[in-house]
C-alpha positions as CSV (number, residue, x, y, z in Angstrom):
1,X,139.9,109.5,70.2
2,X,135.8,109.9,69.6
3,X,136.6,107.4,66.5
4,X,138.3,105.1,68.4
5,X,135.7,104.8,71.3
6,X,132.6,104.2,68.8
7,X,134.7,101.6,67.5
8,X,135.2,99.8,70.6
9,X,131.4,100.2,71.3
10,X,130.5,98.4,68.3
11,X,133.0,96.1,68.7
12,X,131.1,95.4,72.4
13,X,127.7,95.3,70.9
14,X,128.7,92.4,68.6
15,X,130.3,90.5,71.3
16,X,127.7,90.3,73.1
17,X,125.1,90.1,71.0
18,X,127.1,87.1,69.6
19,X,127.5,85.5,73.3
20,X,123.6,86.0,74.2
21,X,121.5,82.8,73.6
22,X,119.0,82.8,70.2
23,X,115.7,84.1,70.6
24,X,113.5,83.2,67.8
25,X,110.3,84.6,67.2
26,X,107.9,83.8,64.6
27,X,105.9,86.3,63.0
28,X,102.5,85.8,61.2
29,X,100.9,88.7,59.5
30,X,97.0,87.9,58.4
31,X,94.0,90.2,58.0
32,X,90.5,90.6,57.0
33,X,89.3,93.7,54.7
34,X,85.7,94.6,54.0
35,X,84.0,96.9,51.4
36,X,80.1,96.9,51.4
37,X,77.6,99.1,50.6
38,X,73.8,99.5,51.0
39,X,70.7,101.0,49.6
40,X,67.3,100.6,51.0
41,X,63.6,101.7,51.5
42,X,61.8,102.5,54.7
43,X,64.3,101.4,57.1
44,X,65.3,104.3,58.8
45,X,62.0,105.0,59.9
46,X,61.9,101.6,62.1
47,X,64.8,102.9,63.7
48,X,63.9,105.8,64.8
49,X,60.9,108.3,65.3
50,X,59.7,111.4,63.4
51,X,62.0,110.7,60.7
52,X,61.0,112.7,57.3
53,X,62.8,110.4,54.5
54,X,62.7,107.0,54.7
55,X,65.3,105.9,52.7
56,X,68.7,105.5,53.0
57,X,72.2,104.6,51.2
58,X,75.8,103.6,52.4
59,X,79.1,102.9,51.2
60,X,81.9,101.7,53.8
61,X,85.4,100.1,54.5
62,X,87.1,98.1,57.1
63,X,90.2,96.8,57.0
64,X,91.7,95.1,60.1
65,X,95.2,93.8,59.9
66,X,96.5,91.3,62.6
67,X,100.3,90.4,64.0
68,X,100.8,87.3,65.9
69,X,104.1,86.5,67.3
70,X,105.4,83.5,69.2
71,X,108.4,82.3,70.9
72,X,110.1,79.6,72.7
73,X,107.3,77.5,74.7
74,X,103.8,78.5,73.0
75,X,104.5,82.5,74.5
76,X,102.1,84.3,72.0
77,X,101.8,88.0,71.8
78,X,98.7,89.2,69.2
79,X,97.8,93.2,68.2
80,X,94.6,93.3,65.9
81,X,94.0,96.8,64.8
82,X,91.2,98.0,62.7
83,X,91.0,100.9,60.2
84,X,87.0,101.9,59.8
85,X,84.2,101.5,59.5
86,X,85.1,104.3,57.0
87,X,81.6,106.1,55.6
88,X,82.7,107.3,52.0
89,X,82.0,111.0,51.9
90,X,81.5,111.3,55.8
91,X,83.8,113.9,57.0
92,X,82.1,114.3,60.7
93,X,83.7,112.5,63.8
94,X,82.2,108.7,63.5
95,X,83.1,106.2,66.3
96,X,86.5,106.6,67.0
97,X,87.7,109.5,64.8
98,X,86.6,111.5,61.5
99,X,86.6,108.8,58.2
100,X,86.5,109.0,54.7
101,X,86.2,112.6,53.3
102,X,88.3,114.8,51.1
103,X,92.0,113.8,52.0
104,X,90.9,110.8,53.9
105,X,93.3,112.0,56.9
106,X,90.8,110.9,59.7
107,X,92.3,109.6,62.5
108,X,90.3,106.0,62.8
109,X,92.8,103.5,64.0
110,X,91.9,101.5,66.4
111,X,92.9,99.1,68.9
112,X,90.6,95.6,68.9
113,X,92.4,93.4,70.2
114,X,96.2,93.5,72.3
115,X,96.8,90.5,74.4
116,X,99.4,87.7,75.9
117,X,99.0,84.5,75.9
118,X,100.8,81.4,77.3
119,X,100.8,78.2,78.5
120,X,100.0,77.8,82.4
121,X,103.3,76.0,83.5
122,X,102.3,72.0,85.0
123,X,98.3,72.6,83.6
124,X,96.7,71.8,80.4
125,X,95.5,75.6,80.4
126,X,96.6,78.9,78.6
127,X,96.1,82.3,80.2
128,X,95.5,85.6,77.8
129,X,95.4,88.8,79.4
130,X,94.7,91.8,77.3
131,X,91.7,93.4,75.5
132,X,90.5,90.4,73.6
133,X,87.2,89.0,72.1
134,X,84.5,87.2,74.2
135,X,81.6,85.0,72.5
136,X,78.7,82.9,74.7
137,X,76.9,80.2,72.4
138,X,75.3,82.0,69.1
139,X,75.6,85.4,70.6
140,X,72.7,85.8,72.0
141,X,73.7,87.5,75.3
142,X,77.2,88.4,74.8
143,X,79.6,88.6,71.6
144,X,81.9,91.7,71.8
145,X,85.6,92.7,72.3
146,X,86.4,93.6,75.9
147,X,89.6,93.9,78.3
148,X,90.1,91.3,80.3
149,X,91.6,88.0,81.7
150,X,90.7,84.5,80.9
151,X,92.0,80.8,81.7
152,X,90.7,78.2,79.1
153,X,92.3,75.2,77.9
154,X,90.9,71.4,78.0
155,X,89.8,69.6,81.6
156,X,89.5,66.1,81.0
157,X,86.7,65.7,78.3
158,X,85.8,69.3,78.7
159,X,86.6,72.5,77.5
160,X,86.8,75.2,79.9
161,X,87.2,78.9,80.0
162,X,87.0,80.9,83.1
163,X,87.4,85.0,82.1
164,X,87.2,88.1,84.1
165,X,86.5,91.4,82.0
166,X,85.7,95.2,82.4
167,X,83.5,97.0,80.5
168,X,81.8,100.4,79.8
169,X,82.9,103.6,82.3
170,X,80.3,105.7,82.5
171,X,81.9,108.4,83.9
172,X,83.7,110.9,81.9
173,X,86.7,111.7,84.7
174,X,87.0,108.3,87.5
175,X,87.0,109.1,90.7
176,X,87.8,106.7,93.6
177,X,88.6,103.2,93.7
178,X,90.0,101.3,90.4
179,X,86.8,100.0,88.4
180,X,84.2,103.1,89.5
181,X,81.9,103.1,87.8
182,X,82.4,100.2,85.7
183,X,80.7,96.9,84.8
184,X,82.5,93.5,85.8
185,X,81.5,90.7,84.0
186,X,82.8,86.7,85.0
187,X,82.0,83.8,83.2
188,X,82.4,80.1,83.5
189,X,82.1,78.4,80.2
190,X,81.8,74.7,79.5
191,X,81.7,72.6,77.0
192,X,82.3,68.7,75.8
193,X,81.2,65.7,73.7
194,X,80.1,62.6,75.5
195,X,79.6,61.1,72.1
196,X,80.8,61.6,68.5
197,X,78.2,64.1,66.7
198,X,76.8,65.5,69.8
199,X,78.2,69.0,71.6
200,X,76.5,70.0,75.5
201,X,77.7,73.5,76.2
202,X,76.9,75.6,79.9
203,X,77.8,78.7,80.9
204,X,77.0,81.1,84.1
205,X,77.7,84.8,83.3
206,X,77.6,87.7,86.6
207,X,77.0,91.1,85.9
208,X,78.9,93.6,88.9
209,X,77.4,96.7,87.9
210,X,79.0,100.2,88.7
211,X,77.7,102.4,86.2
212,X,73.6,101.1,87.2
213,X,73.1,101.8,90.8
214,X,70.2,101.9,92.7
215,X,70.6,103.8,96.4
216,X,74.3,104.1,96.5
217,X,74.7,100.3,95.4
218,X,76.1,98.6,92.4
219,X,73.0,96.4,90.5
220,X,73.9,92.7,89.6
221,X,72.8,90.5,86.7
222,X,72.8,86.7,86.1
223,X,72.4,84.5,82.9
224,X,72.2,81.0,82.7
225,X,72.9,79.3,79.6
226,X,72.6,75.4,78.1
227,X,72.8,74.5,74.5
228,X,72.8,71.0,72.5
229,X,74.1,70.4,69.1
230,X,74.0,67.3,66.7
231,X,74.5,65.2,63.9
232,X,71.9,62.3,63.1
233,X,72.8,60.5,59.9
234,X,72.5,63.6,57.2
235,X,69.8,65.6,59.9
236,X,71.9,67.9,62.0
237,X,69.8,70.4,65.0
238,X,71.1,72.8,67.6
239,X,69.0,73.5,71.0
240,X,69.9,76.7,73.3
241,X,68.3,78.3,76.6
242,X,68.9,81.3,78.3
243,X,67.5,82.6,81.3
244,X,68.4,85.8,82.2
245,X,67.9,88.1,85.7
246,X,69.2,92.1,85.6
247,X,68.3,94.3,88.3
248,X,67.0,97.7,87.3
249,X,67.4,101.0,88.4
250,X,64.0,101.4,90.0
251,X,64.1,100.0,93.3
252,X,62.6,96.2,93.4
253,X,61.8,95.9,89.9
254,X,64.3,93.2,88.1
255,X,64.0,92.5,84.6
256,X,63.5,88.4,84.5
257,X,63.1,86.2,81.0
258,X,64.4,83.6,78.9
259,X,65.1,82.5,75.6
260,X,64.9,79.2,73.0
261,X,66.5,79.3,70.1
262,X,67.0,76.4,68.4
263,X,66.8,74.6,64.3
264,X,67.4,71.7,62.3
265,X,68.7,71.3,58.9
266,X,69.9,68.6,56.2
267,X,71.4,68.2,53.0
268,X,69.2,66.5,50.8
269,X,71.4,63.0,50.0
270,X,72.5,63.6,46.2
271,X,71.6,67.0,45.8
272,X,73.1,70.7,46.2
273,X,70.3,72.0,47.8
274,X,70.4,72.3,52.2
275,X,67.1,73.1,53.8
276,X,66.9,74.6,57.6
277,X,64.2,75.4,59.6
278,X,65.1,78.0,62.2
279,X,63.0,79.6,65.5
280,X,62.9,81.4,68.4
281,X,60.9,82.5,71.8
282,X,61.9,85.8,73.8
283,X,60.0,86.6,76.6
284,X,58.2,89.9,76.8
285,X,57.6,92.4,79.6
286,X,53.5,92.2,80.6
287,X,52.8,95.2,82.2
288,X,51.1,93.8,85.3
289,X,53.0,95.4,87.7
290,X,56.1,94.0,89.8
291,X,59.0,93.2,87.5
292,X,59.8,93.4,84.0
293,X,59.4,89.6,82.4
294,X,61.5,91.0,79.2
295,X,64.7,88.5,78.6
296,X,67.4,91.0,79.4
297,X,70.9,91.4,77.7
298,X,73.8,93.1,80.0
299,X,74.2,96.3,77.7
300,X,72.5,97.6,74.7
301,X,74.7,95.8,71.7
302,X,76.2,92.9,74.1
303,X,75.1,90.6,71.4
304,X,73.9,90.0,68.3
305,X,71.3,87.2,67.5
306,X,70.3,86.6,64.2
307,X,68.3,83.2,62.6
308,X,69.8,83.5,58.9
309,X,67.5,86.9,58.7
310,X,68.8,89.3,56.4
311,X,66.5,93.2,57.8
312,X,65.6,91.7,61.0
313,X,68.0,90.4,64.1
314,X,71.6,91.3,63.7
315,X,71.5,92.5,60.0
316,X,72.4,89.5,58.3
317,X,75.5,89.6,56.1
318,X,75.7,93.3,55.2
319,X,74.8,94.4,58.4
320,X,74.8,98.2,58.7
321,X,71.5,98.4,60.1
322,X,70.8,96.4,63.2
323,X,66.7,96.2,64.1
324,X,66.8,93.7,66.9
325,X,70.3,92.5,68.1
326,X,68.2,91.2,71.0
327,X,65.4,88.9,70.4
328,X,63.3,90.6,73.6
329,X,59.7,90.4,73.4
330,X,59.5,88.3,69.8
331,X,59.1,85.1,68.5
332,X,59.8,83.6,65.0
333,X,60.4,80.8,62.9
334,X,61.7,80.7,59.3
335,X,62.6,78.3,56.2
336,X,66.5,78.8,54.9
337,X,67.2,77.1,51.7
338,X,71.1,76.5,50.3
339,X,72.2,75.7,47.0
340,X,75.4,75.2,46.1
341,X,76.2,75.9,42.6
342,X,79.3,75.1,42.5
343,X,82.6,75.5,44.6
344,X,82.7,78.9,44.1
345,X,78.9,80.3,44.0
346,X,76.4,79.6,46.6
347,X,72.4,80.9,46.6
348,X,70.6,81.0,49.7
349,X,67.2,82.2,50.4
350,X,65.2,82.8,53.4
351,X,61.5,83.2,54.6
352,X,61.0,84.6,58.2
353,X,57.6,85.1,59.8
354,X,58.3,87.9,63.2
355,X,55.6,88.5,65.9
356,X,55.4,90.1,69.0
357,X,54.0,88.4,72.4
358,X,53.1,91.5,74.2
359,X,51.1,94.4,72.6
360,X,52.6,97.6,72.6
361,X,55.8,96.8,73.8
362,X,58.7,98.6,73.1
363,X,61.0,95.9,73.9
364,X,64.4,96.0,71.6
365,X,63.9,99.3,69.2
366,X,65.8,102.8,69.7
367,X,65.9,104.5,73.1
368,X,63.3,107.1,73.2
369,X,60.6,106.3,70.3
370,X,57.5,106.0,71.8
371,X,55.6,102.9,71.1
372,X,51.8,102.7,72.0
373,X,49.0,99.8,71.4
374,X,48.3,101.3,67.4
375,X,51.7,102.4,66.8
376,X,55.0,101.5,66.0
377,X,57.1,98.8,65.1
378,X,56.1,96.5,68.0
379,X,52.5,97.1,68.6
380,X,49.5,95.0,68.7
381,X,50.0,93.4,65.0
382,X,53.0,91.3,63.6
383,X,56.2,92.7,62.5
384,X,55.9,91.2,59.5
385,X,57.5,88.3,57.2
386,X,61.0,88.3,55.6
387,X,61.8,87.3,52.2
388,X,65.3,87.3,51.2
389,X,68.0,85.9,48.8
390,X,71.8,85.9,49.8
391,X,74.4,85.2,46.8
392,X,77.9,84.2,47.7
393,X,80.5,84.0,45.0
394,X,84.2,83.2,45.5
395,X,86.3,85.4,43.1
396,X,89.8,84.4,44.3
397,X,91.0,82.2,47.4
398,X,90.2,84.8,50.3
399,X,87.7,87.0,48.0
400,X,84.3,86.4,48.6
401,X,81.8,88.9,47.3
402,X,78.2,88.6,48.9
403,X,75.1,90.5,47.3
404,X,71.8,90.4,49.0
405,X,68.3,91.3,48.7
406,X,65.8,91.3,51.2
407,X,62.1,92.7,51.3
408,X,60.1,93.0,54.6
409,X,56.1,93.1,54.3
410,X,55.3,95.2,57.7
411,X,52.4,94.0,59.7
412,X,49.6,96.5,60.2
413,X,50.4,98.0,63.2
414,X,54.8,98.0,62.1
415,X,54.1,100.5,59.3
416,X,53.5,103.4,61.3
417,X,55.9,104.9,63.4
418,X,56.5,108.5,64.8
419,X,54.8,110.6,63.0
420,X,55.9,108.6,59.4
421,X,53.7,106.2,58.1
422,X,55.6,103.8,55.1
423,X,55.2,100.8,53.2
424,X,57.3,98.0,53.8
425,X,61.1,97.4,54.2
426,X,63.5,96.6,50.9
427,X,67.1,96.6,51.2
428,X,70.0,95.6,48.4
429,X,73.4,95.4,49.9
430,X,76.6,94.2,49.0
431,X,79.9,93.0,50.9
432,X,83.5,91.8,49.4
433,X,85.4,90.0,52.1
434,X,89.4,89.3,51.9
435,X,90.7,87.7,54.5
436,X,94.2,85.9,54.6
């Protein structure tokens, strides 16, 4: 009897599996994996104070794999996971979970990305709701991955992308209303090209802050962005401005300042070689009482500027160690040459030249390291001028293995910090990229 009623049950299932409509889905499987490593020679000491050794050495892994599926219509569902940053030999919790010691059983997967997206029936505009990455013009007030919604698609000549998304809670247990003590971040974002070879992007981005308050009251925070790129004949340039306005938590005292970044570049006709020059201009806070005239960024890490440096900015292409991820308080300019050996192998080397424009700031380094007008990293003196060479060699379609080597001659007042005083900053790193 129990025979014959799983038979009929299976007999149903194929019925109607056979009577429902097709559903096709398309899977695509791709991924990006990265192994690098780093050794190097006074920078731990500009990170932080009243450090005794100054050097330092590093071996990690990250592997991220990615799943995109999509159905009938354009309906697209994507999970991005990532596996890492895994420090060989680091058996302590690190991030998200303990990494790569004896056994390598930490748990360290995490969720980057999880998201829908469709197409917005009778619009030319997709919504994707999920966590998800967001990215303002060359990072230099926001490039990280954040839960949220966002509505983007092409307007006309334009391309638009309206997105809502939550960040940090501050607070280890919630209490009250959904989003305390949370930051709210909305962003329109525009862009178009009147004209072949030419690219006019704007964006407005509002900071509802939860987790800052100042009597009771949540702390806002506006930025204000336009950028330019082109192509004239073989010159190509890029132009951005920022302004930026955070309140603070000390009562009338906002934190108000801008940005220009900005470069221009060519290929010399006939030849491998590519020659850019690159700069920048960060406001710094004076000190004269009132409010803080420091360009301000939303959260410690929001972004991630960088001029082709490889020590200073965002780390360059190996970039373990972050200096300034905020360009606060500095100004630079720098020479990036290219040659392009071949297809496969590419040399590029770079000269930077950092200063400060207010003495004894403390602008962009570590929380807590004391700065005054004879010490540290951004007192009275210049950083100090990069020199660095960046080798790019393609192994296999996908592998790309990247050595570098940078030195960093400290300005006066840069080599002493804390209670360490050192010479210089060298680092030698190394990354192999596979992505497919």
């Amino acid at each position: 009897m129990m025979r014959k009623f799983f038979v009929a049950l299976l007999v149903g299932a194929v019925a109607v599996g056979l009577a429902a409509p097709a559903f096709a889905a398309d899977l695509k499987f791709t991924g990006a994996y990265r192994l690098r490593f780093q050794v190097d020679k006074g920078l731990p000491c500009m990170q932080a104070s009243d450090i005794a050794e100054c050097d330092g050495h590093e071996f990690q892994a990250r592997f991220r794999p990615r799943f995109d599926v999509e159905t009938e219509g354009g309906v697209q569902g994507v999970i991005r996971l990532e596996i890492g940053d895994l420090r060989f030999g680091e058996t302590a919790t690190v991030g998200k979970g303990a990494t790569g010691g004896a056994g390598t059983d930490g748990v360290n997967v995490e969720t980057k990305w999880a998201y829908i997206d469709f197409p917005v029936p009778a619009t030319p505009l997709r919504f994707r709701g999920g966590l998800q990455g967001f990215y303002l013009s060359k990072a230099i007030v926001l490039d990280d991955d954040l839960p949220g919604l966002s509505l983007y698609g092409k307007l006309g000549e334009a391309n638009v992308n309206f997105w809502w998304a939550r960040g940090n809670n501050g607070a280890a247990t919630p209490t009250g209303s959904d989003g305390q003590d949370a930051r709210d971040f909305y962003v329109i974002d525009v862009s178009l090209s009147p004209v072949k070879d030419l690219t006019l992007n704007a964006y407005v981005l509002y900071d509802h802050d939860m987790e800052t308050t100042v009597a009771g009251k949540a702390t806002t925070g506006t930025w204000f962005g336009v950028g330019a790129a082109g192509k004239a004949a073989a010159i190509r340039w890029d132009l951005d401005f920022v302004y930026g306005s955070k309140e603070t938590a000390a009562v009338g005292v906002d934190k108000k300042g801008y940005v220009i970044d900005g470069g221009i570049g060519m290929a010399l006709p006939g030849s491998p070689l590519d020659l850019e020059l690159r700069g920048w201009w960060a406001t710094g806070n004076e000190v004269n009482g009132g409010d803080n005239e420091g360009f301000p960024v939303p959260y410690t890490g929001s972004g991630d500027h960088n001029a082709k440096m490889q020590i200073w900015g965002g780390g360059g292409a190996v970039d373990i160690n972050e200096l300034a991820d905020t360009p606060e308080n500095t100004w630079g300019i720098g020479l990036i040459a290219t040659w392009t050996a071949s297809p496969a192998l590419k040399v590029r080397g770079n000269v930077h030249y950092i200063k400060t424009l207010e003495e004894g700031q403390l602008a962009n380094s570590p929380a807590g390291n004391p700065v005054t007008a004879t010490q540290g990293i951004f007192g009275v003196d210049s950083i100090g001028t990069e020199v660095g060479v960046q080798i790019d060699y393609t192994l296999y379609k996908g592998l790309v293995f990247t050595l570098i080597g940078a030195h960093l001659f400290a300005g006066d007042d840069t080599a002493k910090f804390g209670t360490v005083t050192f010479d210089d900053v060298t680092k030698i790193a190394g990354v192999l990229n596979y992505g497919f």
